[in-house]
C-alpha positions in Angstrom: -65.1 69.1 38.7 -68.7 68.1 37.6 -67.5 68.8 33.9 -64.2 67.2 33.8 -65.9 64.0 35.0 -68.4 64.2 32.6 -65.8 64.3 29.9 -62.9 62.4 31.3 -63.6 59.4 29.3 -63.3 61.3 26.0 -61.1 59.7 23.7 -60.2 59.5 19.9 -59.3 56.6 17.6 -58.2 56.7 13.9 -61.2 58.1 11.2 -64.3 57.0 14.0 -66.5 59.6 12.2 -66.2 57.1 8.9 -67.5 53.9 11.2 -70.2 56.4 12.8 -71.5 58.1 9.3 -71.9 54.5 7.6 -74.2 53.3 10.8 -76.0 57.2 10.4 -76.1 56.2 6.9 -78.5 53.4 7.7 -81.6 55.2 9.1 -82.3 57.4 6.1 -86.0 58.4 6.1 -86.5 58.3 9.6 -85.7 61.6 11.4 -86.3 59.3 14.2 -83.6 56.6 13.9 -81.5 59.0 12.3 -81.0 61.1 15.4 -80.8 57.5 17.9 -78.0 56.3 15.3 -76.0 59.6 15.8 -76.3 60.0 19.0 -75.8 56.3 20.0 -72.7 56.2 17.0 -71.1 59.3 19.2 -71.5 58.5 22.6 -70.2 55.1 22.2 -66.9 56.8 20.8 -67.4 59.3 23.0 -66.4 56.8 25.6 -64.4 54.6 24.5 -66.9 51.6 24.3 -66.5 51.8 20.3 -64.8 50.0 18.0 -64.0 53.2 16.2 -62.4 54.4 19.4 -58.7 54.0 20.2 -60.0 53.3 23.9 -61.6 50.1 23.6 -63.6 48.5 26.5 -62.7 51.7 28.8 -59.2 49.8 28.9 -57.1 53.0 28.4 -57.1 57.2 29.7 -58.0 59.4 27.9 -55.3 61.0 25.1 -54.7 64.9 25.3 -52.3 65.6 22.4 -52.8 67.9 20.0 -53.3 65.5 17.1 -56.5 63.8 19.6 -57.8 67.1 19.8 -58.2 67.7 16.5 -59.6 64.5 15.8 -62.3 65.3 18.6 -62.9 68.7 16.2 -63.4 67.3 13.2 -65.3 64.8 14.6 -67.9 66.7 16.3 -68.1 69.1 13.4 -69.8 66.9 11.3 -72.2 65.4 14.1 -73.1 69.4 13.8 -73.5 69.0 10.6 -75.5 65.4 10.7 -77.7 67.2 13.3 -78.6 69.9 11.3 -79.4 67.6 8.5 -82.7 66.2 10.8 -86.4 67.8 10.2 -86.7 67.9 14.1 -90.6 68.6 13.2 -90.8 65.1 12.4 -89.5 63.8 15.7 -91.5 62.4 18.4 -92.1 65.1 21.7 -89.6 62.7 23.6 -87.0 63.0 20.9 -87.3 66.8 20.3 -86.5 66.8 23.7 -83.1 65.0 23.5 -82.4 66.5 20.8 -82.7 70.1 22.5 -80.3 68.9 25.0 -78.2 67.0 22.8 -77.7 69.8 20.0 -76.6 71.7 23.1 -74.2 69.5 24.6 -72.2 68.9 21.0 -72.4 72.6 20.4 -70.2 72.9 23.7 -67.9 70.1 23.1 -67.2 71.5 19.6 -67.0 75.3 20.6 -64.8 73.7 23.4 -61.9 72.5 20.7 -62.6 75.8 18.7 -61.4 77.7 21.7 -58.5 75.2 22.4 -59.9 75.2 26.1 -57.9 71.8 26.2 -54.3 74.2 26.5 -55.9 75.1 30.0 -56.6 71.9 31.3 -57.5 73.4 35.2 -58.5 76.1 37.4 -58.6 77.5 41.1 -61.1 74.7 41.8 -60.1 71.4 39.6 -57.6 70.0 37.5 -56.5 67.4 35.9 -53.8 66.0 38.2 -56.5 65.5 41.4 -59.2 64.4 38.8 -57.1 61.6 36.8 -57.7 59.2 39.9 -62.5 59.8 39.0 -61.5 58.5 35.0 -59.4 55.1 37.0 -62.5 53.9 38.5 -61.3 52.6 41.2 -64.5 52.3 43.2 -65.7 49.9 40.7 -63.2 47.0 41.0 -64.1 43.7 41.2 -62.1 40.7 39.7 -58.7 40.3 39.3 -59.0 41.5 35.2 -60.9 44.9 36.8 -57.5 45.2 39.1 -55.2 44.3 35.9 -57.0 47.2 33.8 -57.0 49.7 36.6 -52.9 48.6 36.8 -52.7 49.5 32.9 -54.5 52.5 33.1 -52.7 53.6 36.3 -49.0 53.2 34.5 -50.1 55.6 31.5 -50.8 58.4 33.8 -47.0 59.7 32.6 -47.5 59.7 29.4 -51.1 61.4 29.5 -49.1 64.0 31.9 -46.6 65.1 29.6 -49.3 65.7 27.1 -51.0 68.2 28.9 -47.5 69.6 30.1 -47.3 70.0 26.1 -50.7 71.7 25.9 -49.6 73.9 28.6 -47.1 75.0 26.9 -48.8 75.8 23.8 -51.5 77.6 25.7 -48.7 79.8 27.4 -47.5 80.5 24.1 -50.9 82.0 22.6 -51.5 84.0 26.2 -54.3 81.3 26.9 -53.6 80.7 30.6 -55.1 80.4 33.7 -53.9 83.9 35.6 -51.0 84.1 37.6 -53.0 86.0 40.0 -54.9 82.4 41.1 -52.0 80.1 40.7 -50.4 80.8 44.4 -50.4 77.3 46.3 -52.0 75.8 43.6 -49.1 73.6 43.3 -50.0 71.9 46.9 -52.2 69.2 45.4 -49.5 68.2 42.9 -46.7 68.4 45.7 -48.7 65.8 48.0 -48.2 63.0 45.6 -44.4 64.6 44.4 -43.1 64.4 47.8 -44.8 60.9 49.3 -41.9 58.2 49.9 -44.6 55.4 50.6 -46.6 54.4 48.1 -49.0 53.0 49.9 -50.3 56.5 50.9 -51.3 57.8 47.5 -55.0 58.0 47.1 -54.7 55.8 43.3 -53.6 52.9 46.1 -56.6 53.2 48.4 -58.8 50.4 46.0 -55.7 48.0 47.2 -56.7 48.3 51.0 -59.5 46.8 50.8 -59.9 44.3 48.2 -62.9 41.5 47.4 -62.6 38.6 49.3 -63.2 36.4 46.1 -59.5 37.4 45.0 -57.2 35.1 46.7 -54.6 35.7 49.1 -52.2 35.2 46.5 -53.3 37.3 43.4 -54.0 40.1 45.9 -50.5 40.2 46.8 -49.6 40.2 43.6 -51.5 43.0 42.6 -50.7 44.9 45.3 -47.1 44.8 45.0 -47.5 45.4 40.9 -49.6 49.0 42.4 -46.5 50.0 44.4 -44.0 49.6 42.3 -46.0 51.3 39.6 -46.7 54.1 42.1 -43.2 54.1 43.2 -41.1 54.2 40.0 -43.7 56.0 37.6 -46.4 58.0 39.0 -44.5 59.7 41.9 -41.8 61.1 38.8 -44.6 62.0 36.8 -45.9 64.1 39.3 -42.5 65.9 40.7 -42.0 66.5 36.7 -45.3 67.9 36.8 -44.1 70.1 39.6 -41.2 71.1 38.4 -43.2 72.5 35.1 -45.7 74.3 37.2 -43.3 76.1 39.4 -40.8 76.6 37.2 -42.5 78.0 33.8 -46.4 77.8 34.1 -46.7 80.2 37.1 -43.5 82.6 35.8 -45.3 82.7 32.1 -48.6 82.7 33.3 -51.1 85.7 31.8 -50.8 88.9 34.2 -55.0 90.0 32.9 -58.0 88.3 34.9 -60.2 89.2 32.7 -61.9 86.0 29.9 -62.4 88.8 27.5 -58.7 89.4 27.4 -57.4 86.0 26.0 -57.5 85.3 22.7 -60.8 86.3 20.9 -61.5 86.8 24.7 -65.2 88.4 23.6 -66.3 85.6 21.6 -64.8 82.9 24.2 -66.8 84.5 27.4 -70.0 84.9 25.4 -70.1 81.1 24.8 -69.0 80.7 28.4 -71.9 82.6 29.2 -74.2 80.6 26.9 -72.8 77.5 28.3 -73.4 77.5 31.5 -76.2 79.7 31.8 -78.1 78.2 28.6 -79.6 81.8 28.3 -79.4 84.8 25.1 -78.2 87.6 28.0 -75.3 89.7 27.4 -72.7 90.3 30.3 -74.1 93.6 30.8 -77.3 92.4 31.5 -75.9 89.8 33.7 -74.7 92.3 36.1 -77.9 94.4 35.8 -79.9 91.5 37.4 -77.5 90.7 39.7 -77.4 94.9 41.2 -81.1 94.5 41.1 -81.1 91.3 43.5 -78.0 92.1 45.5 -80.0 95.6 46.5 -83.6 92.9 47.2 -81.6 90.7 49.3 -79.7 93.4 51.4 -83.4 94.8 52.5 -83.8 91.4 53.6 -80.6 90.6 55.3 -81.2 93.9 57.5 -84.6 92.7 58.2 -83.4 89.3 59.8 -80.5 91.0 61.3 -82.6 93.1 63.5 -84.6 90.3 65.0 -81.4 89.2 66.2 -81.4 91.9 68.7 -78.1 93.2 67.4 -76.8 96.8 68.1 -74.8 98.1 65.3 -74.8 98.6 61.6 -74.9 96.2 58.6 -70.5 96.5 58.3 -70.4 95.7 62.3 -72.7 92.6 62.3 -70.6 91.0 59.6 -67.6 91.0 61.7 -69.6 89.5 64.6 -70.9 87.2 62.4 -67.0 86.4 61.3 -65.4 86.5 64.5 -68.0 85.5 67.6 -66.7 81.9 68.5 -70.4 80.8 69.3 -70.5 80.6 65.5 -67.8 77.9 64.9 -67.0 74.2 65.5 -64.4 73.8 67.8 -63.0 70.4 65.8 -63.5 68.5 62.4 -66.3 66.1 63.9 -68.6 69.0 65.4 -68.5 70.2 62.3 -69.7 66.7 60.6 -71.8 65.9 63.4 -73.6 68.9 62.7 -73.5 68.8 59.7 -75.4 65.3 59.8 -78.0 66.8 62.0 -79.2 69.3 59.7 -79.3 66.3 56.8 -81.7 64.3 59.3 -83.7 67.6 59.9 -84.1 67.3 55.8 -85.1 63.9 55.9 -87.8 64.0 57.9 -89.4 66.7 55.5 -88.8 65.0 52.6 -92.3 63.2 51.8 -94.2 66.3 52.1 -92.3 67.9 48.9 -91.5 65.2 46.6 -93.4 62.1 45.4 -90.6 59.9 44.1 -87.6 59.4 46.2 -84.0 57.5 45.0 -83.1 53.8 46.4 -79.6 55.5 46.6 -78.3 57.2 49.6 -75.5 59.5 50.6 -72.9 59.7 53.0 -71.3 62.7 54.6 -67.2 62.7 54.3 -64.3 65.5 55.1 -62.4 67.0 51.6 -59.3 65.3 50.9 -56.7 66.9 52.8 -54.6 67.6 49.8 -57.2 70.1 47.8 -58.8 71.7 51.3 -57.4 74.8 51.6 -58.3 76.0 48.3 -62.0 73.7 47.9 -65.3 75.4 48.2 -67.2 74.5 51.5 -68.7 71.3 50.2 -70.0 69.6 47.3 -72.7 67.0 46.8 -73.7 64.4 44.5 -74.5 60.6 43.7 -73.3 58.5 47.1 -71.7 61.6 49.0 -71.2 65.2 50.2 -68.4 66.4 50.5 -67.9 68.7 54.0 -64.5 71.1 54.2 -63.3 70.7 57.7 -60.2 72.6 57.0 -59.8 76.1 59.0 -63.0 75.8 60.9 -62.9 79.3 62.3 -63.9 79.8 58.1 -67.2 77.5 58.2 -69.8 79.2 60.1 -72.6 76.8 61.7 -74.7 78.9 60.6 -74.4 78.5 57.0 -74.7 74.8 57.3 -78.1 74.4 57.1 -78.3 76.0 53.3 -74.8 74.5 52.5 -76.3 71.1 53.0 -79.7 71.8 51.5 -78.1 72.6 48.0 -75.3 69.8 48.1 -77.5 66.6 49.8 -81.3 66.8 49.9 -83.1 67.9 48.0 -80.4 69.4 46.2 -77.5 68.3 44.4 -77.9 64.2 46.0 -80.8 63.9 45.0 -81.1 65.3 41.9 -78.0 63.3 40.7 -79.1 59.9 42.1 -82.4 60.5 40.2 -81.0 61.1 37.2 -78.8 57.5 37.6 -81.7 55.8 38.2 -83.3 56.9 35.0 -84.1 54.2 32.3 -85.8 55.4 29.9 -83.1 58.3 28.4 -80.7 58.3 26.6 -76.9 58.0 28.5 -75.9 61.5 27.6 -78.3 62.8 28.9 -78.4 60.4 32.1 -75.1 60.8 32.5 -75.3 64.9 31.9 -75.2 67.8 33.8 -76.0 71.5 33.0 -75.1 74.0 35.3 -78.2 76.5 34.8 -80.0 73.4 36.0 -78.1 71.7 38.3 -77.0 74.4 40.4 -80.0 76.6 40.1 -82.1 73.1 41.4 -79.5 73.0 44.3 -80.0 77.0 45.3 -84.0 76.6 44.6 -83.3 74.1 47.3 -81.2 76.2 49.8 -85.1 77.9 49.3 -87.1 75.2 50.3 -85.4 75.2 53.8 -88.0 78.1 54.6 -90.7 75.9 53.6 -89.6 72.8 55.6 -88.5 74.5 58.4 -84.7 74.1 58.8 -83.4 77.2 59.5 -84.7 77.9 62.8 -83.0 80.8 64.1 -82.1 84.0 62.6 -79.1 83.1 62.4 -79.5 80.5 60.3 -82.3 82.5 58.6 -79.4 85.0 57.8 -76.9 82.3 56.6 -79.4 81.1 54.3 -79.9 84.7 53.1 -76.3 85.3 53.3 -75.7 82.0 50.4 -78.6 83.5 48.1 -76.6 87.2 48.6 -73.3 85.2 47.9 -74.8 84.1 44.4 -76.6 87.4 43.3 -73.0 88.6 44.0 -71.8 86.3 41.8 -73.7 87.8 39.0 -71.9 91.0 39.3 -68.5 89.9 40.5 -68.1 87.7 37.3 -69.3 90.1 34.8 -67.5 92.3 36.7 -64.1 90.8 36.0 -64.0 89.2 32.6 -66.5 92.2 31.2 -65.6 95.4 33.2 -62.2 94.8 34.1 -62.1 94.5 38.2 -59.6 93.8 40.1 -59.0 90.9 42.3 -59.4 93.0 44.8 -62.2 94.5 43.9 -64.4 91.7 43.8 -63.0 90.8 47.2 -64.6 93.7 48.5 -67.8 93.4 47.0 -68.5 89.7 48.6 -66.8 91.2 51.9 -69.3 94.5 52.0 -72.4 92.1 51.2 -72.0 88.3 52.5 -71.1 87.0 55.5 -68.5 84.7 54.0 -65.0 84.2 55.6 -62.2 85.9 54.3 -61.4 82.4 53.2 -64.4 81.4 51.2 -64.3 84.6 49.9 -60.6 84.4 48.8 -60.9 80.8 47.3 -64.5 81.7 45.5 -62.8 84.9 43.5 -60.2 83.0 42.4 -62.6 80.7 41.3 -64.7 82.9 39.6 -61.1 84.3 37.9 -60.0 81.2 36.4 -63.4 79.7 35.5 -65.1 82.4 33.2 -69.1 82.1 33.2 -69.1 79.1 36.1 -70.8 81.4 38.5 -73.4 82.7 36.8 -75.5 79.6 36.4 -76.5 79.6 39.7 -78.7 82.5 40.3 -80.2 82.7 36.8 -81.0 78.9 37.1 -82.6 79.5 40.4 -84.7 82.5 39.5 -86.3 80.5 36.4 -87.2 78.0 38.7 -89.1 80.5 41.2 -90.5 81.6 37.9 -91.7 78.9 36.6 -93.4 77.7 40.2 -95.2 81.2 40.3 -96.8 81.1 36.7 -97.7 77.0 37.9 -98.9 77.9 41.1 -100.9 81.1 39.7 -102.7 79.3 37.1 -103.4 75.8 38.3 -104.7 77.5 41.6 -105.7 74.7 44.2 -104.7 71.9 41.6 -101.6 72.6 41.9 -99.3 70.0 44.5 -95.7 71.1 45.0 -94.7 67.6 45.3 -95.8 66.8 41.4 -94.0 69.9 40.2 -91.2 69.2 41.8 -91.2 65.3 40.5 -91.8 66.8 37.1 -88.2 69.2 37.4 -86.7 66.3 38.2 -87.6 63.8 35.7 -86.9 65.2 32.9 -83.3 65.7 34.2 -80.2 67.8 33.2 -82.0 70.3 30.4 -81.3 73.9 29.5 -83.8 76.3 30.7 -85.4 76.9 27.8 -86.5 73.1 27.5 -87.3 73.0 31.1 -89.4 76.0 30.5 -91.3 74.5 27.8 -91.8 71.0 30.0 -93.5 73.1 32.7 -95.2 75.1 30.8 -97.1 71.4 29.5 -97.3 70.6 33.0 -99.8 73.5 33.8 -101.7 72.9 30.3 -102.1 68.9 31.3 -103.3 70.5 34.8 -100.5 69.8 37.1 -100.4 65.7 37.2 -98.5 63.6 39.1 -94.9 62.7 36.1 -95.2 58.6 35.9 -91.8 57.5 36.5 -89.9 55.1 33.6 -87.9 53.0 36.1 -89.7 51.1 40.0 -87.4 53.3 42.0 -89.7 53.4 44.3 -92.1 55.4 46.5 -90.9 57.4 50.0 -93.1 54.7 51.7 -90.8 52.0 49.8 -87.9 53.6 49.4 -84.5 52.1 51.2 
């Protein structure tokens, strides 16, 4: 989902790259203002706040036809080719670094339209039908005009519908589909909205519940009768239609292979997968050799922790005690929360002793929508909230909670992302940027730091936290596994059964996910070992100088960066002698902060 939002704004006018070359054109001489005016010249048609761009004043969705697309690869073809035109020697340090990261990022986009990854607009985890209502913006209403644009934007949702049914199609055609395997109940997030009769209950009415007392009586009526009837007559259709395609030719033509490698120049399309999200030069095969190597470090471990709980029985047996003992599960929705909650407080009080600079932002804790639950991971954090699945609780062990919310809240994934928001002093694509080597390897370094701060207090919880770091070594092996060394379904089933204590659930809903997005998984683990890297070589050669809390700040400042960059950024941090990062924006201090 991170990377649809990230992109859902992406939009494509008539010739932009003429309007954008011509302001390039400007800042010859100056590798400097050369790389600002391409940058700034593509991210402003990036999203839509361009004059080159057909989406003017973020007035309109996106466009997904074919023509669009191919706009969007020509386009970014010759920012390639304007990049590679810059002596990054003569940048300044700051700039080399945004340039690193942006280089990156429009090597990803462009690779993105090579591939035609735009024919399979979803997966097991998101799509584009539950996402449409993040690129609305409906938590950001204010006036009556902010109400009139959402109502615009809210009535082309048909039309930007049948264009990915279109690109469906043509994906189908070329064997470039998600797997059949993966697509059972998929449909149930479309269905919700197919089959409602009140409009009123559609999440894209939910900003007309509760609307600014500075609109009258009278224009609020207006505007929310004008969102019914819109929802009534047109988006309801639009989704049975969408329905109707699914069930009807999507699943029945859908590809019958798992593996990435076996779509169309399948090789070349999981290698940049693999270079995408992992921003690392490793082949698949020695993916899955460091993934063997800490699957077998971790299982020592597991067995270590499993005998201080006193248990009588082998590794196979404790698993299904661990799955089945009631003692282990929430008995309704709101335990779970409430619990939940508690082990975010825990956090908080630990906070100050392992980070210097703190967000104003906060989060709140809220159940998955209803409509996406069944087949949703078991939470997700970031800027403002954390998501908690409350569906099937006999699947969401209590004793996983305490590294589920480290990694999605604090200090993980809320934190890092509110951070990043509050940053001034980059550039918006990379403010508004997320890489998954970083990202998720920050949020399962920080499933770590639970040792350190003391929240998992039993063994237990000790072995859920071990049982999430086993779940993502896995992850290593079950995704090379099946787009490199053609498993089975099944067979990566087994493999997270025999070493986790997941629920058959998780389990179920995290192969699929792997399945049906190629690479994904793999960021995780190789982000998080770099970072234990890197805090070794700091720790071993700044000796007593070095203060967790500064290298922390320091990996979190510089924000969303490949590892490679981040490497290099630490590795300055140990030459300058470990100092405390100076913040661009007043944030403010944990003393200060909200």
């Amino acid at each position: 989902m991170k990377k649809a939002l990230l992109f859902a704004a992406l939009l494509l006018g008539t010739n932009p790259w003429a309007m954008a070359a011509e302001s390039v054109g400007t800042a010859s001489g100056n590798a400097d203002a050369q790389f600002k005016a391409i940058y700034t010249a593509e991210w402003a048609w990036r999203t839509g706040k361009a004059g080159a761009s057909a989406k003017p004043d973020n007035s309109r969705l996106d466009t997904a036809d074919a023509q669009s697309q191919q706009q969007r690869l020509d386009y970014w073809q010759n920012v390639i080719h304007e990049l590679d035109g810059i002596d990054v020697k003569q940048l300044t340090p700051e700039d080399q670094i945004d340039y690193a990261v942006y280089r990156e990022q429009i090597a990803n986009l462009l690779a993105e339209q090579q591939f035609k990854q735009w024919q399979m607009p979803f997966n097991s985890d998101s799509a584009f039908w539950s996402d449409v209502g993040y690129e609305l913006g409906g938590d950001r209403l204010r006036t009556v005009d902010d109400y009139k644009k959402y109502l615009d934007k809210l009535a082309q949702i048909p039309k930007y519908f049948d264009q990915q049914i279109d690109n469906m199609r043509a994906g189908l055609a070329r064997g470039f589909s998600v797997p059949r395997a993966v697509l059972v109940g998929r449909d149930r997030s479309i269905k919700s909205v197919a089959d409602l009769t009140d409009p009123t209950q559609s999440s894209l009415y939910k900003p007309f519940q509760q609307m600014p007392t500075s609109i009258t009586a009278a224009d609020q009526a207006a505007l929310r009768g004008q969102a019914q009837q819109i929802i009534r007559n047109e988006i309801i259709p639009a989704y049975a239609k969408l329905l109707k395609f699914f069930d009807d030719e999507y699943v029945p033509k859908a590809r019958t292979t798992l593996a990435a490698e076996a779509l169309p120049n399948g090789k070349a399309y999981y290698a940049q997968q693999l270079k995408e999200y992992t921003t690392l030069d490793l082949t698949p095969d020695q993916i899955h050799q460091i993934g063997l190597e800490q699957v077998a470090k971790i299982h020592m471990q597991m067995l270590d922790v499993m005998m201080q709980t006193g248990f009588k029985g082998d590794f196979a047996a404790f698993l299904q005690f661990l799955r089945n003992d009631p003692q282990f599960y929430a008995k309704t929705p709101q335990e779970l929360l409430d619990k939940t909650a508690w082990v975010a407080k825990e956090v908080d009080g630990q906070m100050s002793r392992f980070f210097g600079h703190l967000p104003r932002a906060r989060f709140t804790i809220v159940p998955v929508p209803d409509a996406i639950a069944p087949y949703y991971t078991s939470g997700r954090g970031g800027p403002g909230e954390y998501l908690v699945n409350t569906y099937d609780l006999k699947s969401r062990a209590l004793f996983n909670m305490p590294a589920l919310t480290l990694h999605e809240s604090y200090p993980g994934h809320s934190l890092q992302l509110e951070l990043a928001e509050e940053q001034t002093d980059q550039p918006e694509f990379r403010s508004n940027g997320y890489i998954s080597a970083y990202g998720e390897g920050w949020g399962l370094y920080s499933e770590f730091l639970g040792n350190e701060m003391g929240i998992y207090q039993t063994p237990y919880q000790k072995f859920g936290y071990l049982t999430y770091q086993m779940w993502r070594a896995c992850r290593l092996v079950v995704d090379t596994g099946i787009h490199h060394l053609n498993w089975t379904r099944q067979q990566a089933i087994d493999y997270l059964t025999q070493n986790t204590a997941l629920s058959p659930l998780e389990i179920a809903n995290e192969v699929d996910r792997y399945i049906s997005w190629p690479a994904q998984a793999d960021s995780y683990e190789l982000g998080y070992l770099k970072i234990r890297e890197l805090r070794a070589n700091a720790e071993k050669a700044l000796g007593p100088k070095f203060d967790i809390r500064h290298f922390h700040d320091t990996i979190l400042q510089i924000g969303s960066v490949p590892l490679p960059v981040l490497e290099q950024r630490i590795d300055r941090f140990v030459a300058e002698g470990g100092p405390e990062p100076q913040w661009p924006c007043d944030c403010g201090k944990p003393e200060h902060a909200d």
